[in-house]
N, C-alpha and C positions, 0 to 999 in steps of 0.2 A: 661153550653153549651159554655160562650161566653168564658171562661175557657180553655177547652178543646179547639177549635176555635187557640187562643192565644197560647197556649203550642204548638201547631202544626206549628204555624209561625216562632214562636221559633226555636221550632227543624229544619224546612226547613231550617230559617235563619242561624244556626249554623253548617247544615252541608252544605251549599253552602259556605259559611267561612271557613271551614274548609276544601272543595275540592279544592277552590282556593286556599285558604294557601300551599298545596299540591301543586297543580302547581307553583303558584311561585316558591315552595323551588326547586323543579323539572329544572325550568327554570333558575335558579341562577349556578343549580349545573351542567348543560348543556353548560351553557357560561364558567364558571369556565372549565370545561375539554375543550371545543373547544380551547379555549387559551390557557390551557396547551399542549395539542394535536401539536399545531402550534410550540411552542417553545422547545418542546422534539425533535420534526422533526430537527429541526434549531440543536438544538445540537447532534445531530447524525449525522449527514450531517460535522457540523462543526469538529467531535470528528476523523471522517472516513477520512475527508481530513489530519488533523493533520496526522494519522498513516501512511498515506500514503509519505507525505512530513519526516516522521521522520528520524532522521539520526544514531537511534542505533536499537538494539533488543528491547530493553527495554522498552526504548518509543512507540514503534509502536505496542508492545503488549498492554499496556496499554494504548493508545489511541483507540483501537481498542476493546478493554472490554469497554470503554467509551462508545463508539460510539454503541457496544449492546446493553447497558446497557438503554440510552436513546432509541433504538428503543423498546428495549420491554417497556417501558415507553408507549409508541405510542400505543402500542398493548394493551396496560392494558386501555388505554383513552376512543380506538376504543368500547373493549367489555363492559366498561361502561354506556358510550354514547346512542351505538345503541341502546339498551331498554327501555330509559329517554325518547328518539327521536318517539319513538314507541306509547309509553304508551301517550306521548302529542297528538302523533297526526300530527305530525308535516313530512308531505310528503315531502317539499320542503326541506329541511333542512337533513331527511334522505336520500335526494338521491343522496346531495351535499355529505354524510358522505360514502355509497357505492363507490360515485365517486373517493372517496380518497381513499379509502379502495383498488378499486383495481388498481391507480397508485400506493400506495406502494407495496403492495405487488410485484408489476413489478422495483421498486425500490430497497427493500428490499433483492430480489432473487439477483443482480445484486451486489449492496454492498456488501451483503454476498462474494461475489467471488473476489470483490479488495481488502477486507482485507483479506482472505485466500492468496491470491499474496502479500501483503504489510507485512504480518510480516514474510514471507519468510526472505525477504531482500537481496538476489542472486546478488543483482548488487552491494550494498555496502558490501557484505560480498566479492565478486569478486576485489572489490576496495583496501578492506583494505588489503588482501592478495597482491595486483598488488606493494601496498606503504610500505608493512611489509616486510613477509617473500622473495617476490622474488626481493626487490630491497637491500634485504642482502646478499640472495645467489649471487646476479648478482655482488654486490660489494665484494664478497668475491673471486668470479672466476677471475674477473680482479688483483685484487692483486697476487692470485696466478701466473695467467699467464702472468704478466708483471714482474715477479719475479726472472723466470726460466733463466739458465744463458744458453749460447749455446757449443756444445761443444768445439770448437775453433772459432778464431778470424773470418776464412772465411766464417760463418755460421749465422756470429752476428746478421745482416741484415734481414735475414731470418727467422732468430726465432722470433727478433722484429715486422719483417710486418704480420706472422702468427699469433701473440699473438694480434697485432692491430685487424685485419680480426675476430678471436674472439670474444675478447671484442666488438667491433662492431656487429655482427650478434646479440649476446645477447642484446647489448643496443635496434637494430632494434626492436627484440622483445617485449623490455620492450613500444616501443615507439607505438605500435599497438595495447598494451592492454588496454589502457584507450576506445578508440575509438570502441574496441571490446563491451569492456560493458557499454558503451552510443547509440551502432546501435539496433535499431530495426528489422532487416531485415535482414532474416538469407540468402540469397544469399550473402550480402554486408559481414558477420560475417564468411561465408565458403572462400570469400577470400582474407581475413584477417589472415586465418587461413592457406591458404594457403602459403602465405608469411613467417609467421610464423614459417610453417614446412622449408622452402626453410634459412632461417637465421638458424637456427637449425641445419641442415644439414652441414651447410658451419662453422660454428660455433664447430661444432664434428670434422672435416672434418680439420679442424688446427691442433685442440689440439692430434688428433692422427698423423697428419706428423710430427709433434714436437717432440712426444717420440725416434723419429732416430735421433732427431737433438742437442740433449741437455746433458748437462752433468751427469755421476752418482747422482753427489751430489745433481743438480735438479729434480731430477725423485719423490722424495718425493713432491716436490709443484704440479710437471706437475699431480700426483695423487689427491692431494688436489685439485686443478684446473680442474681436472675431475668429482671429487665428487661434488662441489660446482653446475657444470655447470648441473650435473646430478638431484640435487637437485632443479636449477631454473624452468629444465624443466617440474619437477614434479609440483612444484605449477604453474606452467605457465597452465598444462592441469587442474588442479583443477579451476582456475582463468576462463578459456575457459569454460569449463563444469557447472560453476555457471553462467556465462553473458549469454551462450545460453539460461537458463532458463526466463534469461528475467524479475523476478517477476513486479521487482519497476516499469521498464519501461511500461510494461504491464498495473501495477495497475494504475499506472500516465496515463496513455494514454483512459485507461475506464472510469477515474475520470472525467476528464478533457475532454470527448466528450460523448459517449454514459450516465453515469449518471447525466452528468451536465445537460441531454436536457431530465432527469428524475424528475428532482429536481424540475422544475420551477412548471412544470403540479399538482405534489403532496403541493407544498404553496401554489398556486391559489385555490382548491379545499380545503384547511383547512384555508384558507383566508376568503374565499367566506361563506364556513362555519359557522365562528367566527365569520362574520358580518352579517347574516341573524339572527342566534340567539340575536346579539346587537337589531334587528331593533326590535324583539317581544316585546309586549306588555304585559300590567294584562292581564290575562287569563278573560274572564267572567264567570261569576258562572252559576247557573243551574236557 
């Protein structure tokens, strides 16, 4: 009897040991994820601003895989977590983990859409067209049409101030596209655009009074000087039609207010988290 008695203490004893054992390991592997949860966050957050600030395609693609990469990290923690969280017992701690759950997720929707804008890249693709291609065509119109000879002495004057008046409207041009794709504000960008057309026009508006004024031998440059100016204007409206898009500024501009005033809510609530599970105790047995 006193046998049986004994073996029963036993077994109690070993399975109260052994459900604790269980919690602990439960509760080790709870801290262990709130901590990583915390620092997954931190790197997605840090991964998204990089793609954002980046300065080619390349990089902001792949900071931007970074920056998923650690959120679904987050999301693997999360659907860990909550069932540890459950099984303990543990209300306070769960509700702190819900509470994060659904700041990211209002986080998460939100980032999703500045890097979909951030690896567009529209303003620096805008850019590098504005310092490439059209400050060649613009340097190549001016050569031509500072080239052209007039057809007599009485004319000289006149072909020169028309060839300046030129080159100038296009330089205007070139001086308005930066400012194009650094505004925000598409009233400020339409008249920008306006001016734009108005240099352009006066710009045309030379180089064909010129064709009456210049000699045979010139009418091959005044052509090249046509083609050239023709060419600026084409990427000038490529240049236009990439700034309107806005992406980088855009994504900079969500970054930097609406998700920055996301971010803090979602570390406090996996903070809070991560130290309520520190403060837990040995579980007590049965």
């Amino acid at each position: 009897m006193r046998a049986s008695v004994a073996f029963v203490i036993i077994a109690v004893t070993a399975s109260a040991c052994g459900d604790v054992n269980a919690k602990l390991e439960q509760l080790s592997q709870a801290r262990n994820l709130s901590g990583d949860l915390l620092v997954q966050f931190t790197k997605a957050t840090d991964a998204s601003n990089r793609a954002v600030m980046a300065d080619t395609d390349e990089l902001s693609v792949s900071f931007a895989r970074e920056a998923e990469q650690a959120t679904q990290a987050v999301q693997k923690d999360i659907d860990v977590l909550g069932p540890i969280l459950g099984g303990l017992k543990y209300a306070d701690e769960n509700r702190l983990l819900q509470e994060f759950v659904a700041r990211f997720a209002a986080y998460r929707a939100l980032d999703q859409r500045v890097l979909e804008l951030a690896v567009e890249n529209t303003n620096l693709k805008a850019q590098r067209l504005s310092f490439g291609p059209a400050q060649q065509a613009a340097d190549a119109f001016r050569v031509s049409v500072e080239s052209i000879a007039p057809a007599d002495s009485a004319r000289a004057w006149r072909v020169k101030a028309l060839a300046a008046e030129a080159v100038s409207a296009v330089r205007g041009i070139q001086v308005l596209q930066a400012p194009h794709i650094a505004d925000p504000d598409d009233a400020s960008m339409a008249g920008m655009e306006s001016r734009m057309a108005a240099y352009a026009a006066a710009a045309r508006g030379a180089v064909d009074t010129l064709a009456a004024l210049v000699t045979p031998a010139s009418r091959p440059r005044l052509a090249a000087a046509s083609a050239s100016l023709n060419e600026f204007m084409r990427v000038n409206a490529e240049i236009v039609s990439l700034s309107r898009r806005n992406t980088n500024v855009r994504s900079l501009a969500l970054s930097l207010d609406q998700k920055r005033k996301l971010i803090t809510p979602c570390e406090d609530s996996a903070r809070a988290l991560r130290d309520a599970l520190a403060k837990r105790g040995y579980p007590a047995g049965r």
